[in-house]
N, C-alpha and C positions, 0 to 999 in steps of 0.2 A: 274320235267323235263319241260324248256319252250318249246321245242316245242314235240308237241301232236303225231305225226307221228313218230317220234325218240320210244315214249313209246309204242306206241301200235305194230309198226311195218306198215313198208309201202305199202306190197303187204298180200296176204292171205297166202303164203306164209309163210311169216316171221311173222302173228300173231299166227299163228298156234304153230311154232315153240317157239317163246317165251311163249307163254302159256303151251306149253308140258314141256320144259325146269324147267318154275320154276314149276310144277307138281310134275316133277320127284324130283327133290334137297327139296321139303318141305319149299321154300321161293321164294320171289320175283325176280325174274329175275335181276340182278346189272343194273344200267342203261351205265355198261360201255361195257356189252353185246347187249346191244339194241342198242347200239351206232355202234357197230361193225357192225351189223345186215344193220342197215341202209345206202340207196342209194350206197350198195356196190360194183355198178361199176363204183363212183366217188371216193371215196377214200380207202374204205377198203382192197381192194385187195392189196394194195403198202402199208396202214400203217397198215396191220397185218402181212405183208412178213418181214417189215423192225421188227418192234416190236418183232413177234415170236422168229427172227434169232437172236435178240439181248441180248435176254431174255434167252435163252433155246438155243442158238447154243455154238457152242464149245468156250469155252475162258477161260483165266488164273484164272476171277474168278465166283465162285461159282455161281451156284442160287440164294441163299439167302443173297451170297453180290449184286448181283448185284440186287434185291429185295429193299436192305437196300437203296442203292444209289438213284434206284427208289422215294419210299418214302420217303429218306432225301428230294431231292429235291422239292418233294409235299409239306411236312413243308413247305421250304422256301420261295414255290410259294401262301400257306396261302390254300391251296386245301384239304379241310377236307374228301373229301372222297376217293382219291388217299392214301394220309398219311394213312387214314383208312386201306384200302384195301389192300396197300403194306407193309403195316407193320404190318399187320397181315399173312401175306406170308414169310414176313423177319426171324418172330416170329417164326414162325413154321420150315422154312430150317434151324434159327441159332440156336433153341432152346434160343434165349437171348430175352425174352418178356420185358426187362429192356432197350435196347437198343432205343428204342421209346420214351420209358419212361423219359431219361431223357433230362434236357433242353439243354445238351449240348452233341454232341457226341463225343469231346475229353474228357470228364467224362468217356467216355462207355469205356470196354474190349471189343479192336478191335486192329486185330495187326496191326504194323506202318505201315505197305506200304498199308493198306487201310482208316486209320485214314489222313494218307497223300493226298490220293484221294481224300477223301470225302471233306479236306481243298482243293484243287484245283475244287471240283465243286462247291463248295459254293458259291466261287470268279466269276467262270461261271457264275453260276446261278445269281448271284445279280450284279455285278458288272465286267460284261463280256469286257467291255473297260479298265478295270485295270489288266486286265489277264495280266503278263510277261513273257517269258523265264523263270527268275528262279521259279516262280510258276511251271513249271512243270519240270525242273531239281531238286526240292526239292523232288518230288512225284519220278523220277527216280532214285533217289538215296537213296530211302528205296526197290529198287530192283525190281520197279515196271518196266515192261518193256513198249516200246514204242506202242506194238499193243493191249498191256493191257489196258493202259493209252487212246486209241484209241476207245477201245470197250466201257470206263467208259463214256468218252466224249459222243459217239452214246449213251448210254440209260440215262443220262441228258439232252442231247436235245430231247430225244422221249419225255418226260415227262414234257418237258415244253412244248409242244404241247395236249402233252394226258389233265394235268392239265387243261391250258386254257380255251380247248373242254367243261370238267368234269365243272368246274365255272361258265361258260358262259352259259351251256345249264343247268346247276341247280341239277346237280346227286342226288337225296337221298342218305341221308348218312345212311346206316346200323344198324344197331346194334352190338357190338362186338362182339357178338355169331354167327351172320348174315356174318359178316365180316369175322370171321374165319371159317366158314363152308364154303364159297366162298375161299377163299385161300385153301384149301383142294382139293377142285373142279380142280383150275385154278392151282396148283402145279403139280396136274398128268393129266391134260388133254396141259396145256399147253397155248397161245395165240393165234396160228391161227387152227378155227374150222375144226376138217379134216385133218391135217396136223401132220407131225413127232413130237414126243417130243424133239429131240436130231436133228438140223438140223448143216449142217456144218459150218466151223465157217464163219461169214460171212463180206462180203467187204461193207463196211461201205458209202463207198464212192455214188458205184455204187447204194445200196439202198437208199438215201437220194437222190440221184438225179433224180432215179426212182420216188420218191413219190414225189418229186418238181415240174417233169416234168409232171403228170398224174393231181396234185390237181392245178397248176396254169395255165398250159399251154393247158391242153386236155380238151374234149368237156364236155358240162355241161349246167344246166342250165341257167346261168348266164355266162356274157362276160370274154374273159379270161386276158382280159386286168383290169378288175373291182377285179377279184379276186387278179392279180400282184399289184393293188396299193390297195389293202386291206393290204396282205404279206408287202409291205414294208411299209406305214402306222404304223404297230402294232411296225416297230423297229426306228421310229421315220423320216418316210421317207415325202414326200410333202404329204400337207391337201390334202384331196377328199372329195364328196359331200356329203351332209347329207342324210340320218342319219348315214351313212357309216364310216362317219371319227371318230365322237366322238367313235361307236362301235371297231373299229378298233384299236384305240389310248388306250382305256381302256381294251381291250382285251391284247395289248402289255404290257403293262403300269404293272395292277395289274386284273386279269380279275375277281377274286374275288369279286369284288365291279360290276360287270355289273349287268344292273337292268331287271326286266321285260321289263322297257318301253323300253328302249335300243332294245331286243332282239326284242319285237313287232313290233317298229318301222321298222326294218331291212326286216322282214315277209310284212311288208304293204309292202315297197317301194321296194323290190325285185318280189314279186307277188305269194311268197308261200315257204310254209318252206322248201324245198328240196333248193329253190335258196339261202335262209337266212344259211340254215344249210351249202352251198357252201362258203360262204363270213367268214363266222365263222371258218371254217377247215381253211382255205387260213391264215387269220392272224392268230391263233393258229403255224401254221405251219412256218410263219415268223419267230418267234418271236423264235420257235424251230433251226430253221436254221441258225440262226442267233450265237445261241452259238455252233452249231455244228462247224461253218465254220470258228468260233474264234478260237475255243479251239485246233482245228488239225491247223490252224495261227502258234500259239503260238508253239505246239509241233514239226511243220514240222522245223520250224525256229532254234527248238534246237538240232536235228538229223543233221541239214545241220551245225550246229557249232561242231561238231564232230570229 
């Protein structure tokens, strides 16, 4: 974990709790739990509202598809310990531990109107400017419907956000025993700490703008104008100042590769890690937004040719 406050927890509060936590489970606290934990009246509250609902609220599919979705997209983003984490979740709702396993998941036994999906987030995920119309008339016409296709969109771009966070701030990766003892945990407890397991299904919209409007626009430590030209920065928007822009750029880009010094530098010149860990959610959450707002592009476009 680069920064120190993220792991230990930021008030007494929340060391406490992370210490009891991993007491009780018999392992280390995930660092995507301390992640939660922390500065959570800057972003937690909006991306575990969005998260939970998207994960655990009502929708056409499963848990454990939309787990797989989850972590397909981690692969793609090269985020070793999301892939970890959600595909040992996936493993366990689909009972298919093979589904991971292999390099390709048109190989896997999956049925077609999710094997279809998962080709329409790929193209999201990596090459979100080449999204078409028929990219997601291919996915509707293995039966998939439009608020289905909707819901898959919202936890691909949660996830290139979550990703980003998990790379950029250094997650430890687990162990697989680790891993699926925590998917056990987070299967019946759920995403947001406190909250329903089964919330209703939810408008996708309204939460993504919710958490747009809280982490770029609402008060913090840092300017709210520094964290808008981080967000657009990561999806290839105008240079801003150093050390900011290279971190911003490589956090959109591929954030797998951000370095220590990157993340230090970001702590010097913001003036502490609550502000750094600010600049970092913001283009994380670009770079998320960015395929959320293509991919319902693309679909509203083929509803309205109807």
């Amino acid at each position: 974990m680069r920064l120190h406050e993220v792991e230990r927890g930021d008030d007494l509060f929340s060391q406490i709790l992370i210490s009891f936590l991993s007491l009780i489970s018999g392992m280390r606290l995930p660092d995507a739990a301390r992640f939660a934990f922390y500065h959570k009246q800057f972003s937690g509250n909006s991306m575990s509202a969005w998260t939970h609902a998207a994960m655990r609220g009502k929708s056409a599919w499963s848990v454990g598809e939309r787990e797989l979705m989850a972590a397909m997209t981690s692969r793609w983003n090269s985020c070793p310990f999301c892939t970890g984490a959600h595909g040992a979740i996936a493993a366990r709702a689909l009972g298919r531990p093979q589904v991971l396993s292999s390099e390709d998941f048109r190989q896997a036994e999956l049925s077609p109107n999710l094997q279809a999906t998962l080709v329409f987030l790929e193209i999201l995920t990596r090459r979100p400017g080449d999204l078409r119309s028929e990219d997601a008339q291919a996915v509707l016409g293995q039966g998939v419907t439009s608020q289905a296709l909707e819901d898959a969109i919202a936890v691909c771009a949660l996830f290139h956000i979550t990703t980003r966070c998990a790379d950029t701030l250094d997650y430890q990766v687990l162990s697989e025993q680790d891993f699926d003892r925590a998917a056990g945990q987070l299967l019946v407890r759920g995403y947001a700490f406190g909250q329903g397991k089964t919330p209703p299904h939810p408008d996708h919209r309204v939460l993504a703008d919710a958490m747009r409007q809280r982490i770029l626009f609402g008060p913090g430590k840092t300017d709210a104008s520094l964290r808008q030209a981080m967000a657009e920065r990561a999806i290839g928007g105008p240079p801003i100042s150093p050390p900011y822009d290279e971190l911003a750029r490589q956090i959109g880009e591929a954030a797998y590769k951000v370095t220590d010094e990157q993340v230090a530098k970001a702590v010097e010149e913001a003036g502490s890690e609550k502000a750094a860990f600010e600049l970092i959610v913001a283009a994380a959450l670009g770079a998320g937004l960015q395929r959320f707002w293509r991919g319902l592009e693309v679909l509203d476009a083929v509803e309205k040719m109807v």
